[in-house]
C-alpha positions as CSV (number, residue, x, y, z in Angstrom):
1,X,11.9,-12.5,14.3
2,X,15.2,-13.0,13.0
3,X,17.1,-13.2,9.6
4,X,16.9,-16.7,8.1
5,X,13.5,-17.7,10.2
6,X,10.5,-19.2,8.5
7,X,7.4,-17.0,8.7
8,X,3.8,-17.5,7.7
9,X,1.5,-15.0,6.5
10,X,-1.8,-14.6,8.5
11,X,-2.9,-11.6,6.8
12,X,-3.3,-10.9,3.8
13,X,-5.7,-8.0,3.6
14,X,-3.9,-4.8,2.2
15,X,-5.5,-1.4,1.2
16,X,-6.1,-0.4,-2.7
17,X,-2.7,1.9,-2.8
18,X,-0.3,-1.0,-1.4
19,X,-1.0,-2.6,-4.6
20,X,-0.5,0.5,-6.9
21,X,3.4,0.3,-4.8
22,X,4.2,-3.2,-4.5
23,X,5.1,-5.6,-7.3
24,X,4.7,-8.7,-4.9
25,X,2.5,-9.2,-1.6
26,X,2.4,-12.0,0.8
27,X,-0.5,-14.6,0.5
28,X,-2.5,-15.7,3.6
29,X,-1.1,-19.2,4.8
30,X,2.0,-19.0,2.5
31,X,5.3,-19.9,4.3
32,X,8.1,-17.2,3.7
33,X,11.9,-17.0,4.6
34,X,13.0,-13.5,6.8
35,X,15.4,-11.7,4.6
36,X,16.0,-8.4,6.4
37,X,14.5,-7.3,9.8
38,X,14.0,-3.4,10.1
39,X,12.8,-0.9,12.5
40,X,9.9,0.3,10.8
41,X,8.4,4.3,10.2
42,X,5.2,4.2,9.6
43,X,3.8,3.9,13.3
44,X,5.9,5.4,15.7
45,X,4.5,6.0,19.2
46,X,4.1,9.5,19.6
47,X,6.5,10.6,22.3
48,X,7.4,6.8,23.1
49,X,10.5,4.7,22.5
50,X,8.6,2.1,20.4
51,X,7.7,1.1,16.2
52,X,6.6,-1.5,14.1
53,X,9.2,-4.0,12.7
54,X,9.6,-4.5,8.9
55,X,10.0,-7.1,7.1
56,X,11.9,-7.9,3.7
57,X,11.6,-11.7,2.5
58,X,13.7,-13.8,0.1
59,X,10.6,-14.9,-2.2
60,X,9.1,-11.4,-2.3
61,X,11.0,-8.7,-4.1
62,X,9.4,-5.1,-4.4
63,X,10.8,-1.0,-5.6
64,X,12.5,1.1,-3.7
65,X,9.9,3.0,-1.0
66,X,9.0,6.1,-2.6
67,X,8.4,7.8,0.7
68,X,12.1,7.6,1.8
69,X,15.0,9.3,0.4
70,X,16.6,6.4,1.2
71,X,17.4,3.1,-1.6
72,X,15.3,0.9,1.1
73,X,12.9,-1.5,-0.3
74,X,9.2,-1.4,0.1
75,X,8.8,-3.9,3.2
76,X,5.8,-5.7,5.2
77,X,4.8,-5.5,8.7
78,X,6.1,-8.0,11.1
79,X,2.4,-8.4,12.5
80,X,1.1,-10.0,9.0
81,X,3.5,-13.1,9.9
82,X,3.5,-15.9,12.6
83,X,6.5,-17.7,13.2
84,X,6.6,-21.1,11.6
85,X,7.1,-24.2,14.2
86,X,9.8,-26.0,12.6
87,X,11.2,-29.3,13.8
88,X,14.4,-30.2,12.5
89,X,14.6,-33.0,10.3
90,X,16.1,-35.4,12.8
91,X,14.1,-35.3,15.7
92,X,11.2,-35.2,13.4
93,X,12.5,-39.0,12.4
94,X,13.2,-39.8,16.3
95,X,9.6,-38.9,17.0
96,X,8.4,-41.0,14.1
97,X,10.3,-43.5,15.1
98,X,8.4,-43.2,18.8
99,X,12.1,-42.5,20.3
100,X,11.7,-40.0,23.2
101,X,15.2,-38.6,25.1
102,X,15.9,-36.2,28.1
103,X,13.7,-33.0,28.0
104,X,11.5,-35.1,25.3
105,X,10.4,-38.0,27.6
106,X,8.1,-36.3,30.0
């Protein structure tokens, strides 16, 4: 996942205490733009190399995490989103339009 990317929420399901420390949550099936990609705390492998990624979107805005001394914003977990299949405006009208070209034409 990448800055800029569309992303849609498949889960939705939070504990009681996320909402006592967010102002704004996702919403199951809701299509959201990728602000800020982050390597995430919360679940680092114990003696591994690997974490979670974090999220921050453009139509969700939420405090400051309270459990880091740092200004970073409260964030979601890359694994509630899917990307969205986009298709760019233009070959969405070619495909209308029942034109087919190179890779396209199998």
């Amino acid at each position: 996942m990448i800055k800029g990317q569309k992303v849609v929420c498949i889960n939705d399901t939070f504990p009681d205490f996320v909402h006592t420390l967010y102002k704004q949550l996702p919403v199951k099936g809701d299509t959201y733009t990728i602000r800020e990609v982050f390597l995430g705390r919360e679940k680092m492998v114990r003696g591994g190399d690997s974490a979670t990624v974090g999220l921050l979107l453009e139509e969700l805005h939420n405090p400051p995490d309270p459990f880091y001394k740092g200004e970073q914003e409260l964030g979601f977990s890359s694994e509630r989103f899917a990307p969205l299949e986009e298709i760019p405006a233009e070959e969405e009208e070619d495909a209308a339009a029942g034109v087919l070209e190179g890779a396209w034409a199998n």
